[in-house]
CHARMM-style PDB file with segment names, atoms N, HN, CA, C and O in Angstrom:
ATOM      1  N   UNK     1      38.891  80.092  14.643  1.00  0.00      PROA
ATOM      2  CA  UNK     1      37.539  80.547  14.379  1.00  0.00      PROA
ATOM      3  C   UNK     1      37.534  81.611  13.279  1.00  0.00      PROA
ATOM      4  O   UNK     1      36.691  81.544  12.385  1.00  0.00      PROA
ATOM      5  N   UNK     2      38.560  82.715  13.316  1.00  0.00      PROA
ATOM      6  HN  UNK     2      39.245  82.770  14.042  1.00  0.00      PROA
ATOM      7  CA  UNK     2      38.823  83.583  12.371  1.00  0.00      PROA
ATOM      8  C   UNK     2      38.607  82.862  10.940  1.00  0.00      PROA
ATOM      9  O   UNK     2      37.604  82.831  10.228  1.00  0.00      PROA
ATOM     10  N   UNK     3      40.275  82.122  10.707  1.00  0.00      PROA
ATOM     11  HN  UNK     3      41.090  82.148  11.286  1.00  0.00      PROA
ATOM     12  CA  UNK     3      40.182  81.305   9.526  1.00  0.00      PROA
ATOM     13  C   UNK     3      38.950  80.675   9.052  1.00  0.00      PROA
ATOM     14  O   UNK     3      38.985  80.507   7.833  1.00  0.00      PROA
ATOM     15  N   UNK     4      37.765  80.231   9.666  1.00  0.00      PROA
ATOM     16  HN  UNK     4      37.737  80.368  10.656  1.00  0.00      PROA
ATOM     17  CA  UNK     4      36.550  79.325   9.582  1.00  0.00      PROA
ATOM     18  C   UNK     4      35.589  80.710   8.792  1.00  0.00      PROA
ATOM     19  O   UNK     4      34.964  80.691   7.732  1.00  0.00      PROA
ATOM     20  N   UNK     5      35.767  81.745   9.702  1.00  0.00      PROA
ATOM     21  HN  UNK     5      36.275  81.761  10.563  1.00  0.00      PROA
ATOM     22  CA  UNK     5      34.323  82.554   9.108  1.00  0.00      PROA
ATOM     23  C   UNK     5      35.268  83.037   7.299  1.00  0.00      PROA
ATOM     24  O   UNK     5      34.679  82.891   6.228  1.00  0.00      PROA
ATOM     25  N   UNK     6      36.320  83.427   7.370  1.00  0.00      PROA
ATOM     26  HN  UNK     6      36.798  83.546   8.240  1.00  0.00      PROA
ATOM     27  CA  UNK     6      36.819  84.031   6.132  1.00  0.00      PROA
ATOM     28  C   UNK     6      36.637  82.351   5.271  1.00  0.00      PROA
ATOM     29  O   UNK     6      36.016  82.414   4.210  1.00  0.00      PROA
ATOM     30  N   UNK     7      36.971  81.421   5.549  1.00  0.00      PROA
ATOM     31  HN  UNK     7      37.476  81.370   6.410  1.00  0.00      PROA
ATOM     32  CA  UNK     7      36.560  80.495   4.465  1.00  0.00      PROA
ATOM     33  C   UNK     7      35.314  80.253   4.353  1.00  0.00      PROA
ATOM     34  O   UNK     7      34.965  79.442   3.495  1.00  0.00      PROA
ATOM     35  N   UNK     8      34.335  80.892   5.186  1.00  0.00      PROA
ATOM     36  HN  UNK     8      34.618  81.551   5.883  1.00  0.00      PROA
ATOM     37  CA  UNK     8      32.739  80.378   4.931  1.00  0.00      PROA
ATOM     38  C   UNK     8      32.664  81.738   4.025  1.00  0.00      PROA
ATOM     39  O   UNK     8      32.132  81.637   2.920  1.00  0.00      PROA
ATOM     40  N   UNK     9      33.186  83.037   4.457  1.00  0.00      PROA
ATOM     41  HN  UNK     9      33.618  83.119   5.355  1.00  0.00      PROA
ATOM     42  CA  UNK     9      32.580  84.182   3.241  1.00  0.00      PROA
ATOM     43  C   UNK     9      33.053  84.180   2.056  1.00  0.00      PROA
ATOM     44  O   UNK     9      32.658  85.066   1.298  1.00  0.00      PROA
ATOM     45  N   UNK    10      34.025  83.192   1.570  1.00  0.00      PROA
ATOM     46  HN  UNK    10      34.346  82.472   2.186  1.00  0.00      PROA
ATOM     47  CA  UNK    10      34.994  83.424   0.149  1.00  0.00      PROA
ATOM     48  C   UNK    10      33.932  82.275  -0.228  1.00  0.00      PROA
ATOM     49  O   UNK    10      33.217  82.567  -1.186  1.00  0.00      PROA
ATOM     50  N   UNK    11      33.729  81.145   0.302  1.00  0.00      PROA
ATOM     51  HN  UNK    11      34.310  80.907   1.081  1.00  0.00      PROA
ATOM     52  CA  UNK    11      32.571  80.059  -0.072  1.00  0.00      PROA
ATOM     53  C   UNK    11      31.329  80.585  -0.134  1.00  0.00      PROA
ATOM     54  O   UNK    11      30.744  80.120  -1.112  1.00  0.00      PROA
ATOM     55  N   UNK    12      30.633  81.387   0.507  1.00  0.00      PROA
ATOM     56  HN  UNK    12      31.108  81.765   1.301  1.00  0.00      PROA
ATOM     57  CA  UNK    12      29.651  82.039   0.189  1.00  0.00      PROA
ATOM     58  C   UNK    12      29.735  83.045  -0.935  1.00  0.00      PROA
ATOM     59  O   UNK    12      28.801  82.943  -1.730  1.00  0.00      PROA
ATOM     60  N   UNK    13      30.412  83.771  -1.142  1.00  0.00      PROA
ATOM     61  HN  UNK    13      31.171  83.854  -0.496  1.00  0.00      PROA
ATOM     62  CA  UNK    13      30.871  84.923  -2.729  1.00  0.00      PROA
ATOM     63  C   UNK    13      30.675  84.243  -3.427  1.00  0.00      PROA
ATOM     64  O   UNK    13      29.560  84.299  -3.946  1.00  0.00      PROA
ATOM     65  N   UNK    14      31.677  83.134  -3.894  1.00  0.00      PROA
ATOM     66  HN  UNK    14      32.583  83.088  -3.473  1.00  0.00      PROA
ATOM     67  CA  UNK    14      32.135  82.312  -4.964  1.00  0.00      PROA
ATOM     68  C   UNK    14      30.635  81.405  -5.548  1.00  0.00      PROA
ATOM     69  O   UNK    14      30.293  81.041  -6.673  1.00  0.00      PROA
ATOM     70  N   UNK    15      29.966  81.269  -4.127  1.00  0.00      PROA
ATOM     71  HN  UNK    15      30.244  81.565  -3.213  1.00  0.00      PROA
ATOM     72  CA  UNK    15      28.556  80.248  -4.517  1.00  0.00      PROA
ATOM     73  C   UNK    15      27.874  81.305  -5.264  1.00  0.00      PROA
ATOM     74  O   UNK    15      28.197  81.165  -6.444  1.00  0.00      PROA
ATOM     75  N   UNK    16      27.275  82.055  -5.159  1.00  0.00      PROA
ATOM     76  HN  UNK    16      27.013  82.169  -4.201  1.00  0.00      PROA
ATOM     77  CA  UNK    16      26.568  83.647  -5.423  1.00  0.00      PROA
ATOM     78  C   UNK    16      27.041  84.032  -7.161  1.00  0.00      PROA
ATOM     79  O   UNK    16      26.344  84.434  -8.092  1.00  0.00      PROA
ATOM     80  N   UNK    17      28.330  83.749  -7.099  1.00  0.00      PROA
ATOM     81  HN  UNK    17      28.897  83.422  -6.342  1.00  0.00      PROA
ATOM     82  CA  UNK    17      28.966  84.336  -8.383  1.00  0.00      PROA
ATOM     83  C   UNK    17      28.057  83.113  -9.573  1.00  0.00      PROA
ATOM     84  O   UNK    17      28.042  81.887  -9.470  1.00  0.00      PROA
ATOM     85  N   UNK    18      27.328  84.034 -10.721  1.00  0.00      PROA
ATOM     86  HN  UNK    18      27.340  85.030 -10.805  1.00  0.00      PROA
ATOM     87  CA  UNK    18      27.606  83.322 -11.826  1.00  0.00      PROA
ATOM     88  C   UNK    18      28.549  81.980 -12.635  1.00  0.00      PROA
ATOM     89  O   UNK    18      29.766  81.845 -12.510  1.00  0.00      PROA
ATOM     90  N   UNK    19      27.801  81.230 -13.322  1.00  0.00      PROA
ATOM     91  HN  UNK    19      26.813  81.339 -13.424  1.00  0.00      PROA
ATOM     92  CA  UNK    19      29.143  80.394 -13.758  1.00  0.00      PROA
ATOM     93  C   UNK    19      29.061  80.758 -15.177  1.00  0.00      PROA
ATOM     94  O   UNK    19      28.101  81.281 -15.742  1.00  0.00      PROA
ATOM     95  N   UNK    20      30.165  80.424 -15.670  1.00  0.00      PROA
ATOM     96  HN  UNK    20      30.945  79.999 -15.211  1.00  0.00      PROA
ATOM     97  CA  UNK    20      30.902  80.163 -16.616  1.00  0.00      PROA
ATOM     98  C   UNK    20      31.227  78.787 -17.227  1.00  0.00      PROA
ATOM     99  O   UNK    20      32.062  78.188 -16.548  1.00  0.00      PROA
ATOM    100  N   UNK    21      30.932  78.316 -17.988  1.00  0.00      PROA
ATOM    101  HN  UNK    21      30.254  78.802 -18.540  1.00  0.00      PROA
ATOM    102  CA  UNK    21      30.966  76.717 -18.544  1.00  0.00      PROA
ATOM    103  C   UNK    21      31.203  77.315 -20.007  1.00  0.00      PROA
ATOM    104  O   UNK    21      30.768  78.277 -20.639  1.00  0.00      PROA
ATOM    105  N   UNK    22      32.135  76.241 -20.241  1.00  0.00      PROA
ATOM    106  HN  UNK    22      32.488  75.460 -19.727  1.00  0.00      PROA
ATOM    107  CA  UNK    22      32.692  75.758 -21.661  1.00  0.00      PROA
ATOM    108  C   UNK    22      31.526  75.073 -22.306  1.00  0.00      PROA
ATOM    109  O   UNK    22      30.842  74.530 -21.438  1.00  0.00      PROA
ATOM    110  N   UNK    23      31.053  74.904 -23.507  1.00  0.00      PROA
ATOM    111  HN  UNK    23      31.608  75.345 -24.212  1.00  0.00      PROA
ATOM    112  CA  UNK    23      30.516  74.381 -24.516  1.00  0.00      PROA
ATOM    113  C   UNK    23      30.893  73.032 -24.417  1.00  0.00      PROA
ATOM    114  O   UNK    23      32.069  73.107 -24.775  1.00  0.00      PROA
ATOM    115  N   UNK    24      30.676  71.817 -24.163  1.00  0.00      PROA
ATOM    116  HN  UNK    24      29.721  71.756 -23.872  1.00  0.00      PROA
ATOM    117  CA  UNK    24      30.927  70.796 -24.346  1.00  0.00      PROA
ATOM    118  C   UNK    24      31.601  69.758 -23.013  1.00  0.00      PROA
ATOM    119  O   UNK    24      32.010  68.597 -23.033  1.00  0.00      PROA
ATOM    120  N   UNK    25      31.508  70.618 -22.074  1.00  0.00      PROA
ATOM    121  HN  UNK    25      31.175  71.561 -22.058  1.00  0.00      PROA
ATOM    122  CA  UNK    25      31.762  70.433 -20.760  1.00  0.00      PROA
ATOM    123  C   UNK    25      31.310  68.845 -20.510  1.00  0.00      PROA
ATOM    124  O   UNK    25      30.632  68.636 -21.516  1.00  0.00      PROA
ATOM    125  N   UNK    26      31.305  67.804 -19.858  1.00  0.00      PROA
ATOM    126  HN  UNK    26      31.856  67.974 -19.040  1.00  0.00      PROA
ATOM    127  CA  UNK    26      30.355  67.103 -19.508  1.00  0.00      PROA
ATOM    128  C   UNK    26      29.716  67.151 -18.826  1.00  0.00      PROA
ATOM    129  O   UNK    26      28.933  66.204 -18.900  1.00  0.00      PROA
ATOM    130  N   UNK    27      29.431  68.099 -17.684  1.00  0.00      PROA
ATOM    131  HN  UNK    27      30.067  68.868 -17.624  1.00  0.00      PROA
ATOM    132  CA  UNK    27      28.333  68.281 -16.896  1.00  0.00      PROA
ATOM    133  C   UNK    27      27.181  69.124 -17.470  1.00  0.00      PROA
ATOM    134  O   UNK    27      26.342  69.537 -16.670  1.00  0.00      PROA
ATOM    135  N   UNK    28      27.061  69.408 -18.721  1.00  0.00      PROA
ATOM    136  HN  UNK    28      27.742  69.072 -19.371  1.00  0.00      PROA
ATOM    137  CA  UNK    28      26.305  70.115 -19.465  1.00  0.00      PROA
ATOM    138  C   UNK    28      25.353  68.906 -20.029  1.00  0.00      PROA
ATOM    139  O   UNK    28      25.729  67.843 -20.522  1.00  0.00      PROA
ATOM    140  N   UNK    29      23.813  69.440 -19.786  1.00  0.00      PROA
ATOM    141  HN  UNK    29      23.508  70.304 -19.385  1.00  0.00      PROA
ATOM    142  CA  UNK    29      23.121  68.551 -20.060  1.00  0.00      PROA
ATOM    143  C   UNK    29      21.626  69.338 -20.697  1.00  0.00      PROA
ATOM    144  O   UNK    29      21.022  70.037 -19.883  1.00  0.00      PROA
ATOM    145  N   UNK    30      21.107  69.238 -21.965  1.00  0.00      PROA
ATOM    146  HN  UNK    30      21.598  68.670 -22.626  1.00  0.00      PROA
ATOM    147  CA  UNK    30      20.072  69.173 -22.491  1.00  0.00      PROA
ATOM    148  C   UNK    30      19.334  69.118 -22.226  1.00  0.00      PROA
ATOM    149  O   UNK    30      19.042  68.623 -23.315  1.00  0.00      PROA
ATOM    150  N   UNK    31      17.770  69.126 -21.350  1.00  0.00      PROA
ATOM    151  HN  UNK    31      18.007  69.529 -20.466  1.00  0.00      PROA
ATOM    152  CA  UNK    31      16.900  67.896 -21.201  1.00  0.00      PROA
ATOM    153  C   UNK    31      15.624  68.785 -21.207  1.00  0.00      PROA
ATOM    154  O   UNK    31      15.572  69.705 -20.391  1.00  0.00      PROA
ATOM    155  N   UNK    32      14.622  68.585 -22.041  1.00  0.00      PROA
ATOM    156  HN  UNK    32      14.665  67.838 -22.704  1.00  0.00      PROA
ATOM    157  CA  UNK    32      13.531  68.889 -22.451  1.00  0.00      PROA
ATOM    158  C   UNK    32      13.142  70.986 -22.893  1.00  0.00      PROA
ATOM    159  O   UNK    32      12.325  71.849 -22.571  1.00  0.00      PROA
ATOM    160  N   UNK    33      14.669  70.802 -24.000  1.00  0.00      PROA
ATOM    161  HN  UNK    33      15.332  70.101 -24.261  1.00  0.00      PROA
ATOM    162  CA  UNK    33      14.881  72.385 -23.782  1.00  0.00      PROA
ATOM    163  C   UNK    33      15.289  73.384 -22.909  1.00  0.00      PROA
ATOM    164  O   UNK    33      15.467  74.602 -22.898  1.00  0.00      PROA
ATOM    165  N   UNK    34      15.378  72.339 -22.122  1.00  0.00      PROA
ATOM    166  HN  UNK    34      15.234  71.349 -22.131  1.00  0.00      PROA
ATOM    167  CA  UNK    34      16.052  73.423 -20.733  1.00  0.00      PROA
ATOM    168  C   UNK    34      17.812  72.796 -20.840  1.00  0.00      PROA
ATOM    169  O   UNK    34      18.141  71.756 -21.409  1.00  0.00      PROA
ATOM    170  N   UNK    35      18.699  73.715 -20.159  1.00  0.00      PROA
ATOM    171  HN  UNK    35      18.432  74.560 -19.697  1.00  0.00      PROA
ATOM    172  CA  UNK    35      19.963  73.466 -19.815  1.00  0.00      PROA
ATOM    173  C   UNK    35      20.652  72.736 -18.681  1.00  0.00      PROA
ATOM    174  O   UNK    35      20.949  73.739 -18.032  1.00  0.00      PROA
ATOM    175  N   UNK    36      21.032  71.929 -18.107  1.00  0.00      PROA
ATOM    176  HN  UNK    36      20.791  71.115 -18.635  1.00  0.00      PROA
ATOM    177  CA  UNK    36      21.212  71.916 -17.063  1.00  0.00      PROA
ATOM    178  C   UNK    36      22.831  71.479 -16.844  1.00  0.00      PROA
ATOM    179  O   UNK    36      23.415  70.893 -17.755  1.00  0.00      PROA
ATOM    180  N   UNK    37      23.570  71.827 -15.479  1.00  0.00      PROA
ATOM    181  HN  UNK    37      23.096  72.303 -14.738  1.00  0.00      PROA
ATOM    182  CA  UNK    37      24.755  71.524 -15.129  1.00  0.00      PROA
ATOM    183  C   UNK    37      24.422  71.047 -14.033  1.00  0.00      PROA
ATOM    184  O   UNK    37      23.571  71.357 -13.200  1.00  0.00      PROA
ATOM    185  N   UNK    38      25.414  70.009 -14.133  1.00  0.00      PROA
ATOM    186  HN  UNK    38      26.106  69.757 -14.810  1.00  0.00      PROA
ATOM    187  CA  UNK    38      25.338  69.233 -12.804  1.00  0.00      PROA
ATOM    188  C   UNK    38      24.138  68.860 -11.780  1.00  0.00      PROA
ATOM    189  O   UNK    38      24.091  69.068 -10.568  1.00  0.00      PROA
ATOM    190  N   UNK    39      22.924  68.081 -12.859  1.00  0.00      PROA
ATOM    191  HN  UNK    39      22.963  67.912 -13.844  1.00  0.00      PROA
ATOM    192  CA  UNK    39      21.771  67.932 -12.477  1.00  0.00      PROA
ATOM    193  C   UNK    39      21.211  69.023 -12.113  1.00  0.00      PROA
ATOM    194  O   UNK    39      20.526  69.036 -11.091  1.00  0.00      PROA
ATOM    195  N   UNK    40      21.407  70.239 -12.936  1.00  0.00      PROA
ATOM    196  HN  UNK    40      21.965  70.229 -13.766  1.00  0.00      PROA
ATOM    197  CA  UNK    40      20.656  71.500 -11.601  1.00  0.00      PROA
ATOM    198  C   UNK    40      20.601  72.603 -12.963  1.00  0.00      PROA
ATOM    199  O   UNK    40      21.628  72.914 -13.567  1.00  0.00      PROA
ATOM    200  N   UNK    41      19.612  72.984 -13.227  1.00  0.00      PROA
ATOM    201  HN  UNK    41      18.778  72.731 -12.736  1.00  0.00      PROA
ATOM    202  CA  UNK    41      19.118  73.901 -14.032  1.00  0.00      PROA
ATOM    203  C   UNK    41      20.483  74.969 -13.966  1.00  0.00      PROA
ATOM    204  O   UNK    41      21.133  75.283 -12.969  1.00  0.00      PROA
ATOM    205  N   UNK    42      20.647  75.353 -15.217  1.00  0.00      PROA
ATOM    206  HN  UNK    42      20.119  75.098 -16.027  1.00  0.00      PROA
ATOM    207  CA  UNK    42      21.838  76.708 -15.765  1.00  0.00      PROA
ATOM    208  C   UNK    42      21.595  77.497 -15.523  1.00  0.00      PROA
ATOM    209  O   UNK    42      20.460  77.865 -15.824  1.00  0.00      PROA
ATOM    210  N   UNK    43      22.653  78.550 -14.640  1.00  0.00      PROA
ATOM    211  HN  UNK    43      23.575  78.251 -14.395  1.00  0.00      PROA
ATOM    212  CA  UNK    43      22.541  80.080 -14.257  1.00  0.00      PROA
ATOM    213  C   UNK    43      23.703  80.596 -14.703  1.00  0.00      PROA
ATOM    214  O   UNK    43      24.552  80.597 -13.812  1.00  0.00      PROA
ATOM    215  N   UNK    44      24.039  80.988 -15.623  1.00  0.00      PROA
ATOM    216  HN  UNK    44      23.349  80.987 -16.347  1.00  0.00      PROA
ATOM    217  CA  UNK    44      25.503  81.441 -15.971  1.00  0.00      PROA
ATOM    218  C   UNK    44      26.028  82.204 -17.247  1.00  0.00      PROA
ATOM    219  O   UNK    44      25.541  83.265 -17.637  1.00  0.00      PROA
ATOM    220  N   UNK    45      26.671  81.800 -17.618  1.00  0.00      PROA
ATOM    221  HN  UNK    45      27.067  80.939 -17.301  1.00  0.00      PROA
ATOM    222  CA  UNK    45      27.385  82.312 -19.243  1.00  0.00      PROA
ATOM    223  C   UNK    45      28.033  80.949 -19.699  1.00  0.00      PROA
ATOM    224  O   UNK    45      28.998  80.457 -19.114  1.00  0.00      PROA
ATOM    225  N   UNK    46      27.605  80.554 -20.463  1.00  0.00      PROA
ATOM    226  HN  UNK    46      26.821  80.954 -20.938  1.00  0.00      PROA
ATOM    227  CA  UNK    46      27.794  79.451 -21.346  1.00  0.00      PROA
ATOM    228  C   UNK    46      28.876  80.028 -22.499  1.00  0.00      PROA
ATOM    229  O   UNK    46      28.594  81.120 -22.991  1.00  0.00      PROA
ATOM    230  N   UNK    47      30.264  79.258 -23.018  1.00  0.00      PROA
ATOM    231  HN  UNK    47      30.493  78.370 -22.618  1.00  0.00      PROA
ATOM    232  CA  UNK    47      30.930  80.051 -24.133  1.00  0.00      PROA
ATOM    233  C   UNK    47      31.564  79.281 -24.939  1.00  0.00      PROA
ATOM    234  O   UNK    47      31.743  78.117 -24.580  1.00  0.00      PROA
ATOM    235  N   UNK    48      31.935  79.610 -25.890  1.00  0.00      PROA
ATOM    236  HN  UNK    48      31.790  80.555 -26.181  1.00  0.00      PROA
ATOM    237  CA  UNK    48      32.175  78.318 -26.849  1.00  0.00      PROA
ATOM    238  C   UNK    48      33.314  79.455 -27.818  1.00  0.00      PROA
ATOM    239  O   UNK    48      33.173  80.515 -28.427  1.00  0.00      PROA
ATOM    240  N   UNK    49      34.216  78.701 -27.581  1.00  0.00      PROA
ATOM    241  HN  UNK    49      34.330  77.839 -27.086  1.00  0.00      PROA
ATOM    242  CA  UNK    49      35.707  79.013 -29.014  1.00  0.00      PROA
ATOM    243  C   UNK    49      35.800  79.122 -29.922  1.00  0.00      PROA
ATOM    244  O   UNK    49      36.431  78.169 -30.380  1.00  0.00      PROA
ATOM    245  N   UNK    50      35.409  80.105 -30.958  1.00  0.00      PROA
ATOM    246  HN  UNK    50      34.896  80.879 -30.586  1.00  0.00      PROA
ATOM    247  CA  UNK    50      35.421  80.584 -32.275  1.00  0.00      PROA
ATOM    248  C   UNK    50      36.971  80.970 -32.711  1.00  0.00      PROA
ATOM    249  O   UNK    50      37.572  81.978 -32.341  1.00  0.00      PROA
ATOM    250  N   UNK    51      37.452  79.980 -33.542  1.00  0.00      PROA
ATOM    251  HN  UNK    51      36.963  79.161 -33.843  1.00  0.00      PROA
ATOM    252  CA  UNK    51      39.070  80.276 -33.890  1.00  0.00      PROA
ATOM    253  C   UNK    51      38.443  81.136 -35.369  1.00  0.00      PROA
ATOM    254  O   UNK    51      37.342  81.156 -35.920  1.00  0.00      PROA
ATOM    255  N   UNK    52      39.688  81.753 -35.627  1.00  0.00      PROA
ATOM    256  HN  UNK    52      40.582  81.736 -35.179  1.00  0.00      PROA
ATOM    257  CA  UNK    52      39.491  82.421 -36.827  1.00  0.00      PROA
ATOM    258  C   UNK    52      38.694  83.673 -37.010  1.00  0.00      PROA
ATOM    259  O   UNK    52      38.670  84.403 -38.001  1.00  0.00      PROA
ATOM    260  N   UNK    53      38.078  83.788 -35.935  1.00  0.00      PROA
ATOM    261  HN  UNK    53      38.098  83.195 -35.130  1.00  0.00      PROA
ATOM    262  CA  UNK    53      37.083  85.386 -35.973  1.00  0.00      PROA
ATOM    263  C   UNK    53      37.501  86.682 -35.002  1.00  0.00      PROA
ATOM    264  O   UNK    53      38.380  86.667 -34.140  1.00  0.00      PROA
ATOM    265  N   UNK    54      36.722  87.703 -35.334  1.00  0.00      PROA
ATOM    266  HN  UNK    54      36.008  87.715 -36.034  1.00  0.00      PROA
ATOM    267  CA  UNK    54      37.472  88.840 -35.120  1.00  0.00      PROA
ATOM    268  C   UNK    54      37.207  88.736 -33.326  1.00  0.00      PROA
ATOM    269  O   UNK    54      37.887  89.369 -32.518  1.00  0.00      PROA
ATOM    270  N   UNK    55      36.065  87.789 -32.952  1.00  0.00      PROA
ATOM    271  HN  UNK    55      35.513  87.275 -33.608  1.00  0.00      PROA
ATOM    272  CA  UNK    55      35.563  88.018 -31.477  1.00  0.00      PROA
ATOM    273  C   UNK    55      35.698  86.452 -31.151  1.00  0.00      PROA
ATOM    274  O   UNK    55      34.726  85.700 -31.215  1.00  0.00      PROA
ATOM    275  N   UNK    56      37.386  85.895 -30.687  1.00  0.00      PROA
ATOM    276  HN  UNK    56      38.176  86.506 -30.635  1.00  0.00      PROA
ATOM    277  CA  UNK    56      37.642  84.813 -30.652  1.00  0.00      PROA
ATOM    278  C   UNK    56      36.501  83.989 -29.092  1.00  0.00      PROA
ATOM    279  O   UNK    56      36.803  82.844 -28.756  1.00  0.00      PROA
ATOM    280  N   UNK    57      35.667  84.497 -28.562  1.00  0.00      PROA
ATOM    281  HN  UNK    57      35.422  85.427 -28.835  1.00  0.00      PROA
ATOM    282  CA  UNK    57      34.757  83.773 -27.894  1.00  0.00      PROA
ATOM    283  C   UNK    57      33.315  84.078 -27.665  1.00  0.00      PROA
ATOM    284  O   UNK    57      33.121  85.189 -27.170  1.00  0.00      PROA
ATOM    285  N   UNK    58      32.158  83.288 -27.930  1.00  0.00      PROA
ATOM    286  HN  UNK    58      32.315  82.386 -28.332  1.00  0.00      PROA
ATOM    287  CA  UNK    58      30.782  83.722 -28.005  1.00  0.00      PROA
ATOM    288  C   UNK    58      30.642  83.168 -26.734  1.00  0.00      PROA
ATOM    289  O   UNK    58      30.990  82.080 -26.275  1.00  0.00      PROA
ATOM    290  N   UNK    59      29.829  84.517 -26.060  1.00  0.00      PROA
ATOM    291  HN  UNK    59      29.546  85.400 -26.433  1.00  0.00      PROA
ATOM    292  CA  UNK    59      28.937  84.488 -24.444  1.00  0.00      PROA
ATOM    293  C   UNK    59      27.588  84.008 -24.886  1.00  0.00      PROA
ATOM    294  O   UNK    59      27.156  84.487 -25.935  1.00  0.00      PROA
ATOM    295  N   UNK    60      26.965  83.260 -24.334  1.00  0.00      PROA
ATOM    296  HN  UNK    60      27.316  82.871 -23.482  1.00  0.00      PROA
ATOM    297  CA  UNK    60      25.596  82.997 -24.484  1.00  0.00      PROA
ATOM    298  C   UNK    60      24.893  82.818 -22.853  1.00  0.00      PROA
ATOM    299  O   UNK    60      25.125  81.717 -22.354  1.00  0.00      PROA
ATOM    300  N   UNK    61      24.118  83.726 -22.041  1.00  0.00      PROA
ATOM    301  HN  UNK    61      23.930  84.621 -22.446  1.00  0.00      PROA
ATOM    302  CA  UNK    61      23.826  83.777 -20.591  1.00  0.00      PROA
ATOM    303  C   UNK    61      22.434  82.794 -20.683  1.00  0.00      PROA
ATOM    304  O   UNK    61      21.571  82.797 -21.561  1.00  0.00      PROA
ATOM    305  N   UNK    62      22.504  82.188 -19.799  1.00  0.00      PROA
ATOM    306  HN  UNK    62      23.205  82.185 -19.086  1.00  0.00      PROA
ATOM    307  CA  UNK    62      21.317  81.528 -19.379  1.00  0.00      PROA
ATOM    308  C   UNK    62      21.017  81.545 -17.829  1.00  0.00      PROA
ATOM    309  O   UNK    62      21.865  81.575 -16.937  1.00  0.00      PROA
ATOM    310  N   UNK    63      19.697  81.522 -17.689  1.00  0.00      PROA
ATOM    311  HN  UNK    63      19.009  81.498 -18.414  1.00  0.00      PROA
ATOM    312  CA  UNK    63      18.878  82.074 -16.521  1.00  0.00      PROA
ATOM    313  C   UNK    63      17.930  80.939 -15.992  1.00  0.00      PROA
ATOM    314  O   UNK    63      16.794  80.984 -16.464  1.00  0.00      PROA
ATOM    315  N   UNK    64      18.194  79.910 -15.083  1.00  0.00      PROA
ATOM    316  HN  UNK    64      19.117  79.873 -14.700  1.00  0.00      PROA
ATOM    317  CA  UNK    64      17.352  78.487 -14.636  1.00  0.00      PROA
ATOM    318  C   UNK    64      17.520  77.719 -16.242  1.00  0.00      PROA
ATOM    319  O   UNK    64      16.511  77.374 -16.858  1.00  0.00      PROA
ATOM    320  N   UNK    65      18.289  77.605 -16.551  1.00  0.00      PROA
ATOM    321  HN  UNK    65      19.108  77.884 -16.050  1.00  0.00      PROA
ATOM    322  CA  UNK    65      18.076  76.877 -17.829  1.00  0.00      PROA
ATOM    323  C   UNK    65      17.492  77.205 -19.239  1.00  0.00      PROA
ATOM    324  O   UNK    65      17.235  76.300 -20.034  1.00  0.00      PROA
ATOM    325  N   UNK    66      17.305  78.416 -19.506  1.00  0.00      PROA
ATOM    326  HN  UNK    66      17.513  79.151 -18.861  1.00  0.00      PROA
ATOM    327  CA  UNK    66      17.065  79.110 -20.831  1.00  0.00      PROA
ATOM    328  C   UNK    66      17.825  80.249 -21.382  1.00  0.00      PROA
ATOM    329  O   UNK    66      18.169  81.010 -20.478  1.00  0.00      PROA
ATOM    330  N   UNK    67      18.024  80.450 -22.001  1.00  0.00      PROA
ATOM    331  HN  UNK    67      17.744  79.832 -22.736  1.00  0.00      PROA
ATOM    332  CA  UNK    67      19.017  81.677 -22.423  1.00  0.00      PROA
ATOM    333  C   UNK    67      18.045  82.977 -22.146  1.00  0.00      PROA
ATOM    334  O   UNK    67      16.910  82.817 -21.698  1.00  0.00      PROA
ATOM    335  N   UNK    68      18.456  83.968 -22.377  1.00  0.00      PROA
ATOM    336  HN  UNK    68      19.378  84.098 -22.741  1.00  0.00      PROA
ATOM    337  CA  UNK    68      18.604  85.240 -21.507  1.00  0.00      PROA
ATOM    338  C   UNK    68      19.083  85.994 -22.434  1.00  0.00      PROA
ATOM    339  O   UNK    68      20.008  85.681 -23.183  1.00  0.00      PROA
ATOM    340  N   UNK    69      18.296  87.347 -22.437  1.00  0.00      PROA
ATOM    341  HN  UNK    69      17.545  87.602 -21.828  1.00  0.00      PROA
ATOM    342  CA  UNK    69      18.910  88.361 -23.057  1.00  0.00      PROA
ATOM    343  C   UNK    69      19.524  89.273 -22.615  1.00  0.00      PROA
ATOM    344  O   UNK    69      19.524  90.296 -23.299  1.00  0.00      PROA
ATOM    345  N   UNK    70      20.137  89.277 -21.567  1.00  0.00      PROA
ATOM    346  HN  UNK    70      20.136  88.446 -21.011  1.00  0.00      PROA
ATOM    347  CA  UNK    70      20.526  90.326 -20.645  1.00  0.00      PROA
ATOM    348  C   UNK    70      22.025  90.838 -21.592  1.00  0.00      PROA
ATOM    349  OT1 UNK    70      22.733  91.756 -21.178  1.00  0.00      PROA
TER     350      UNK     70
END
């Protein structure tokens, strides 16, 4: 029972936590200006690999599927 509740609270954190997605992911999806992952509107930090620059990765946050200025 122990083991059960500590894997339901590390599954509960982890759900809660922000995501993080790569640029080009395939669960990344477009659709009428909005963002979506995995059929489900974007909540996260979106980032994409800039070789050659002084800030080798760009954050871009999005909030239900729009970017965010936070």
């Amino acid at each position: 029972m122990k083991k059960l509740l500590i894997m339901l609270s590390i599954l509960l954190f982890t759900a809660c936590m922000n995501k993080q997605v790569e640029m080009g992911d395939p669960n990344l999806e477009l659709k009428n200006g909005k963002l979506y992952y995995k059929e489900k509107l974007f909540t996260g930090t979106l980032t994409q690999k800039i070789p050659l620059t002084d800030k080798n990765i760009v954050e871009i946050p999005y909030k239900k599927g729009l970017i965010t200025t936070e």
